[in-house]
N, C-alpha and C positions, 0 to 999 in steps of 0.2 A: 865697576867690575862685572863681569858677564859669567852666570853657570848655568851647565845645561844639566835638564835631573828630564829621565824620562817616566812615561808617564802609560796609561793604557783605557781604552774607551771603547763602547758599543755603539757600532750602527744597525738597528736592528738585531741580529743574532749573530754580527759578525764582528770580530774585535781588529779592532787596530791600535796599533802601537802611535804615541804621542809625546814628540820633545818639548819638553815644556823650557825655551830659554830667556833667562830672568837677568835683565838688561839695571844698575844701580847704582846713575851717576850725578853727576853735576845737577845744578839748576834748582827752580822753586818743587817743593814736597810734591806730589803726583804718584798715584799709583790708574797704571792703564793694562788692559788685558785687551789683546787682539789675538786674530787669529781663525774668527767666526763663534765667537761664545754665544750662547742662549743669555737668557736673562740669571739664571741661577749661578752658573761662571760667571757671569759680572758680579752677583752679589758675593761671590769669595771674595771679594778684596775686600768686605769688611769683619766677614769669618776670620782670613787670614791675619789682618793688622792687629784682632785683638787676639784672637789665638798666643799668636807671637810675644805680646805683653804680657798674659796672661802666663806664659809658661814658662818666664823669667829671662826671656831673650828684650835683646833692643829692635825695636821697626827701627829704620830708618828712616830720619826724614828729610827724603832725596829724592829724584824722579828714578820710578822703578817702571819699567815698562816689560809684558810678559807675552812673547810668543805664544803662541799654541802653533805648532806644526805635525802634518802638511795646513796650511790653511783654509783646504779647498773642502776641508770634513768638516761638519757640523760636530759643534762641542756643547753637550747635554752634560746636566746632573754635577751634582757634588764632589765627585772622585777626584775631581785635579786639587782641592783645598791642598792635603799632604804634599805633592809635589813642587805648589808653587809656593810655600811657606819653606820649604827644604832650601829651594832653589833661592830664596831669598836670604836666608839665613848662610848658604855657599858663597855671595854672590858678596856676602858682609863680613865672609871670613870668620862667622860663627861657630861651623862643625868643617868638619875636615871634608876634602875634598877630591882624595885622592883616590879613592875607589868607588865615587859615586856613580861613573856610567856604568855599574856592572849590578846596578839595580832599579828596579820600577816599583814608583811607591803609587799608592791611589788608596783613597782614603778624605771621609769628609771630618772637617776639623768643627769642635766642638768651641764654643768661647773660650773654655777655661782650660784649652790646650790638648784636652783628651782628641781621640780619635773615632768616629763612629766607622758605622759599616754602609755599605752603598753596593744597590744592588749590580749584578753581571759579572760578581766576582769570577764564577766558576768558569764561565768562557772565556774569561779575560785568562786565567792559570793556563786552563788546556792551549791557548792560544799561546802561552811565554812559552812554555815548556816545546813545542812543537817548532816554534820559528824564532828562538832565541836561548844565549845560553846566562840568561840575568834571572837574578834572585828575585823574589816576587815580595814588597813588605806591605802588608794589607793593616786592616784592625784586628783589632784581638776577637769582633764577634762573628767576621767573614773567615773565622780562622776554619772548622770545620767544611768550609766548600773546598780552600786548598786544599784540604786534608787527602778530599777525594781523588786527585789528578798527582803525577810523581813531579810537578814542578818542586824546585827545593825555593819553600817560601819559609819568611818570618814576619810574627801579629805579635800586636803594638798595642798599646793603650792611651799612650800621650808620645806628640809631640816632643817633649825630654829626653823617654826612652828611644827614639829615631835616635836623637846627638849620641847619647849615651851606647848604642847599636856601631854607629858609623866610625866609632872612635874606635873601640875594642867589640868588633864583631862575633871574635873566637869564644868569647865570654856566656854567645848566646845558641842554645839551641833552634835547631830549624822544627818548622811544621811536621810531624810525624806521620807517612803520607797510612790513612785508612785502605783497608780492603772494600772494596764496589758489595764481593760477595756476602762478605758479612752482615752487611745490614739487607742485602734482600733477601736472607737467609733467614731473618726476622719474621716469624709471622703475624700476621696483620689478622686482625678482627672482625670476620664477619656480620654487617650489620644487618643486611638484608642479605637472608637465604631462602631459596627457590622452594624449600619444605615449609615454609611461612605461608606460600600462597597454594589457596584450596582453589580444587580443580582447574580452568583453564589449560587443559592439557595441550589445545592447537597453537594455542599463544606460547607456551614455554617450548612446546617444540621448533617454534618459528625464532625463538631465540636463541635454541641451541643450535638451530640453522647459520643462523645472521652469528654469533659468534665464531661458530667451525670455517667460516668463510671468509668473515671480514665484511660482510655483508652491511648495508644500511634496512633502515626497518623501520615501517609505521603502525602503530593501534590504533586503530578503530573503533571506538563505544561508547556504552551512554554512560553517561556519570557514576562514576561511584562502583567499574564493574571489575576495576583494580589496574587499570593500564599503568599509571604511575609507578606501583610497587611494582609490578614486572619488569617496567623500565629501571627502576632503582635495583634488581636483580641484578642485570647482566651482567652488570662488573663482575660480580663475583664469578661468574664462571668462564669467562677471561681467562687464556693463558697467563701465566705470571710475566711481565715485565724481565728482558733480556736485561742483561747488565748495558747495551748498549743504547736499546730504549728509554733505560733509566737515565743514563748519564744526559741523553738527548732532550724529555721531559722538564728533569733537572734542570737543564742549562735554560730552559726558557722559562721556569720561574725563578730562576736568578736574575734573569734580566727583570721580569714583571715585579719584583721584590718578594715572593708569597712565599720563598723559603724558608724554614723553619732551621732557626740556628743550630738548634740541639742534634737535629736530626735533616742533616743539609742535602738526603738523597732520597729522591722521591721513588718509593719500593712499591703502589702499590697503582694500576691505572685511574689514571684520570677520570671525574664525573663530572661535568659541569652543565647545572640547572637553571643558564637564564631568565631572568624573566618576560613576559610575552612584548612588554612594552618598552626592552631592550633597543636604543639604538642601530642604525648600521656600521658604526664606529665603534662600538661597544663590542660588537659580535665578531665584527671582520678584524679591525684595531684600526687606529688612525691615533689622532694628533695632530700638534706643529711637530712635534716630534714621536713620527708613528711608535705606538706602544701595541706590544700582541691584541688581540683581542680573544674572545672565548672560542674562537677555532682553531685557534693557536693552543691555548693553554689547554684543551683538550686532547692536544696531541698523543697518537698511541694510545687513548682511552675514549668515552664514551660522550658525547656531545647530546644532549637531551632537551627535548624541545617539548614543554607541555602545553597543550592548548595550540597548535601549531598552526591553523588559518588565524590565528589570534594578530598571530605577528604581523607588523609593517609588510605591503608588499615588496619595500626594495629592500630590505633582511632578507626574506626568504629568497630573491631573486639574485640577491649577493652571495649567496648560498652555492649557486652552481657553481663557480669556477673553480672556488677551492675541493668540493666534493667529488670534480672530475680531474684534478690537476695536482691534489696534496700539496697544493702550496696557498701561499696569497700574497698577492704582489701591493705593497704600500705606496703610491707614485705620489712624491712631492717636489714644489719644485726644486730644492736643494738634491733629493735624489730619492731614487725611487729602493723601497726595504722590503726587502723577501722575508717572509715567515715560513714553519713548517705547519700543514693541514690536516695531518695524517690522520686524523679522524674518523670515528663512526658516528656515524646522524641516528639516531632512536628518537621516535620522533610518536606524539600522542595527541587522536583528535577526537571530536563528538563526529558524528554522522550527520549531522544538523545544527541548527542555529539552536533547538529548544534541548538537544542533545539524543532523544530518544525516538529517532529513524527505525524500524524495524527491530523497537525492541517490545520483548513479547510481552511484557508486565505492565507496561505504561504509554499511553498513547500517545504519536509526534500529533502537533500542533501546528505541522510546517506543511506549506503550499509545495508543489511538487517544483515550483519555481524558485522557491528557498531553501529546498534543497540542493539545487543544482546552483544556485550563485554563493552556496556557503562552500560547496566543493570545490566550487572553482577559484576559490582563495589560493588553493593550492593546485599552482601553476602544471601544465602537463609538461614541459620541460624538465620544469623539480621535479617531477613526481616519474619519472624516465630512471630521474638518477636515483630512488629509494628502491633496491632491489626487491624489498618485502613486501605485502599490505595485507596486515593480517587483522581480521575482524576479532573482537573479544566482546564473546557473549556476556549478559548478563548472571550470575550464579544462582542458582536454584537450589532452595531454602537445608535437601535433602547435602549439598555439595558443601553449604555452609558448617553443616553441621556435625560434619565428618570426620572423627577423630581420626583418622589413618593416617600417620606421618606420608608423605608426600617425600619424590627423591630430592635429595640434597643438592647442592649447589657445587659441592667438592666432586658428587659422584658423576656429575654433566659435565664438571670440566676437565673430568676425564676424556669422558669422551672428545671432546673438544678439543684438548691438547693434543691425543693421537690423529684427529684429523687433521692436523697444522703439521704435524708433524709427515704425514704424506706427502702435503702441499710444498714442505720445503724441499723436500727429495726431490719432488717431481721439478722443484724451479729453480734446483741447485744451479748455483753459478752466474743466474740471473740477479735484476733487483726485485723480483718480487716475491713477497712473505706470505699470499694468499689467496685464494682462487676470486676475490674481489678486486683484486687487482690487476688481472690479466687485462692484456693487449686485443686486440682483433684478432692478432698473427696466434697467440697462445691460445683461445675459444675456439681457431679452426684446428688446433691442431688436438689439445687435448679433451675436446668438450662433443666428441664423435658419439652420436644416439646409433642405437642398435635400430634395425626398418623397421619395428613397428612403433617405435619412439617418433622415428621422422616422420614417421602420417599423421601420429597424432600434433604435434608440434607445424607442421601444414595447416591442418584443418584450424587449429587454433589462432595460427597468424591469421591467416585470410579472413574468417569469420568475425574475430573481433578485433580487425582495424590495428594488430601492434605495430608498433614502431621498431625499426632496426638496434636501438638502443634496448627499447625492453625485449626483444628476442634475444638478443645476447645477453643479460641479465638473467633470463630466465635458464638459458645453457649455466650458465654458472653456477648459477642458484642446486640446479641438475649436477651438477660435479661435484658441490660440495658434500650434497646430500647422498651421494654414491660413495666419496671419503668418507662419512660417517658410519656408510655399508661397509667401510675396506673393500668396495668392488671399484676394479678398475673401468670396467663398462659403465655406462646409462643406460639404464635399462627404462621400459615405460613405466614401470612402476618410481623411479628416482622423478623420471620426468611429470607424470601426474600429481606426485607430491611438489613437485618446483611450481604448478602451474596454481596449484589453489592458495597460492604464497601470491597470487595478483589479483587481488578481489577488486582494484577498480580497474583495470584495466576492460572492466565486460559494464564498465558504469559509465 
């Protein structure tokens, strides 16, 4: 007998719908899955066989052979166990079968019949709800991700309870769908606030720069003079996460599994602190079956890189596409997976190989030639696409010791918020959220310097060799830092402050 139970799966970030049909007839005992399975689809057929003993049904033993369709999509992960144990159990006249196509199970089966949770739930809902009008039956611990999307789903624990569901459906309540707003309504806990860190006043303004804008940003200094704790700042003065950023966020650690069941929606931005000896498959995502990587999972939030000539040169050189492009393209041969990139790079280095180049307390050690081949770890191409390069002094004993609370993190991202909120006025209608994002066509049109702006910004190109990428970086940098005036112009004084935001550009 033949039943078809559908089914649903991720490629990359994008979900497709899946018939799973369960072929159980004549011949010698045989269970076969085709269709393009991975190696963990193959191993459900021995999840599935004891499942099914295990939760008081009969396997059959008869050749059972299981589509996966289309065939032409690669089939990853756990998620089919529920469907082709359903389908088996349809297909032997176990549960009923007459309102089965008006639902999609997915769900990994436990030995002893239960049902676990498997990641991509939440894209897979958004994705029912939008292109179909079937009920969605997950685990009972992916129950919280549907919660978040208005598909009308129902969570399981075993196996049984499916039969038990499919007979008298009426008997069960559905997933009760949560508000987005309520949990980012939640306030989140500041762990590193900007009144923590003594003095470096040019650094924290350089950061409330880079966050007013959307800006990327590098520090500069000798060990120990606080670059890290600045960078572990900035989140917090970060606009809060849109309901729509969250869901987006969300959705790609539902795919990477890192969602947290209790609390299935990610409310507060992204930090992520690789380390230097990180992979390019790690950073970028790869696989035989690509999986995000930390550009990805950084989405809408803060990508941090310590020690950054530290790293592989083809990391950092893997770096440009997605920093200019907000995406990252996965090419395998089965097919090539788009990820989102929308990331900010904050990014922290020494001066030198010994660390302490021009600092005033302790003397470099470094040949004038060791300094210039530790620099040039970090590529001029990269270094085009990091809007910022802000040096951070060393602290002076008098700075350390200064009880003066220092402004807050909440009171910056004030400021901050209202600069964005310019930004979106000014690019209503458009797709861009911030003056980091602008086009060529957007920098000539809104990023107009008043004449004594354009001399100095002349003088400055020609004399230190810019590049057409960093003079538009620096117009930018100039706009946002005029949103933070509430002035509409550039005046020289936005523009001399955008220009000391490029310390190696004169190196």
């Amino acid at each position: 007998m033949l039943a078809r139970v559908f089914s649903c799966t991720t490629v990359g970030i994008d979900p497709y719908l899946i018939e799973v049909e369960v072929d159980v007839g004549g011949g010698l005992p045989e269970f076969t899955i085709v269709g393009l399975p991975d190696t963990t689809v193959k191993e459900s057929k021995e999840r599935v066989r004891t499942a099914i003993k295990n939760a008081g049904f009969e396997f059959p033993p008869r050749k059972i052979i299981v589509n996966l369709a289309p065939a032409d999509i690669k089939k990853a992960g756990p998620g089919f166990d529920l469907a082709i144990a359903v389908g088996i159990l349809a297909a032997t006249g176990q549960i009923k079968t007459v309102y089965l196509n008006d639902y999609i199970f997915v769900g990994e089966l436990s030995l002893d019949g239960s049902i676990r949770s498997v990641p991509g739930i939440l894209p897979m809902a958004l994705f029912i709800h939008e292109q179909t009008t079937k009920s969605f039956l997950v685990a009972e611990d992916n129950r919280g991700e549907v919660a978040l999307t208005p598909v009308q789903a129902y969570s399981f624990s075993s196996l049984l309870k499916i039969k038990n569901f499919l007979e008298n459906p009426q008997i069960y309540n559905k997933v009760e769908q949560q508000s987005l707003k309520n949990f980012l309504e939640q306030k989140q806990e500041t762990v590193y606030d900007f009144a923590d860190v003594k003095g470096q006043h040019l650094a924290k303004r350089a950061l409330e720069v880079a966050a007013a804008g959307g800006h990327n940003l590098l520090l500069i200094g000798s060990p120990g003079c606080g670059k890290s704790l600045l960078a572990k700042c900035f989140s917090s003065i970060l606009p809060p996460l849109t309901p729509g950023e969250a869901l987006e966020v969300s959705k790609v650690y539902s795919i990477a599994g890192l969602l947290n069941k209790d609390r299935p929606l990610v409310t507060s931005r992204p930090f992520r602190a690789p380390h230097h000896t990180a992979s390019a498959a790690s950073i970028i995502g790869g696989g035989v079956v690509p999986n995000p990587g930390e550009v990805t999972l950084a989405t809408h939030g803060v990508l941090f890189l310590d020690e950054l000539p530290e790293y592989r040169r083809d990391v950092l050189e893997s770096l440009r596409q997605p920093l200019e492009d907000r995406m990252v393209i996965i090419s395998r041969v089965a097919a090539a997976v788009t990820y989102p990139a929308n990331f900010q790079l904050v990014g922290a280095a020494n001066p030198c190989y010994c660390g302490y180049y021009g600092d005033g307390l302790k003397e470099c050690i470094c040949t004038p030639y060791q300094v210039n081949k530790y620099r040039s770890k970090i590529s001029g191409p990269l270094l085009d696409r990091i809007d910022l390069h802000v040096e951070v002094p060393r602290l002076a004993y008098q700075e350390l010791e200064n009880k003066k609370q220092g402004e807050s993190s909440q009171e910056v991202q004030k400021r901050v918020i209202k600069a964005r909120e310019r930004q979106l006025a000014r690019f209503f209608g458009r797709r861009i959220t911030c003056n980091a994002r602008m086009t060529g066509k957007e920098v000539r049109k809104y990023c107009q310097l008043e004449a004594e702006a354009k001399q100095l910004l002349k003088k400055v190109y020609t004399n230190s060799g810019l590049s057409v990428r960093a003079h538009e970086r620096i117009l930018k940098i100039a706009r946002t830092i005029a949103d933070l005036a509430s002035s509409e112009e550039i005046t020289i004084t936005h523009l001399a402050e955008a220009l000391q935001y490029r310390t190696l550009d004169n190196k």
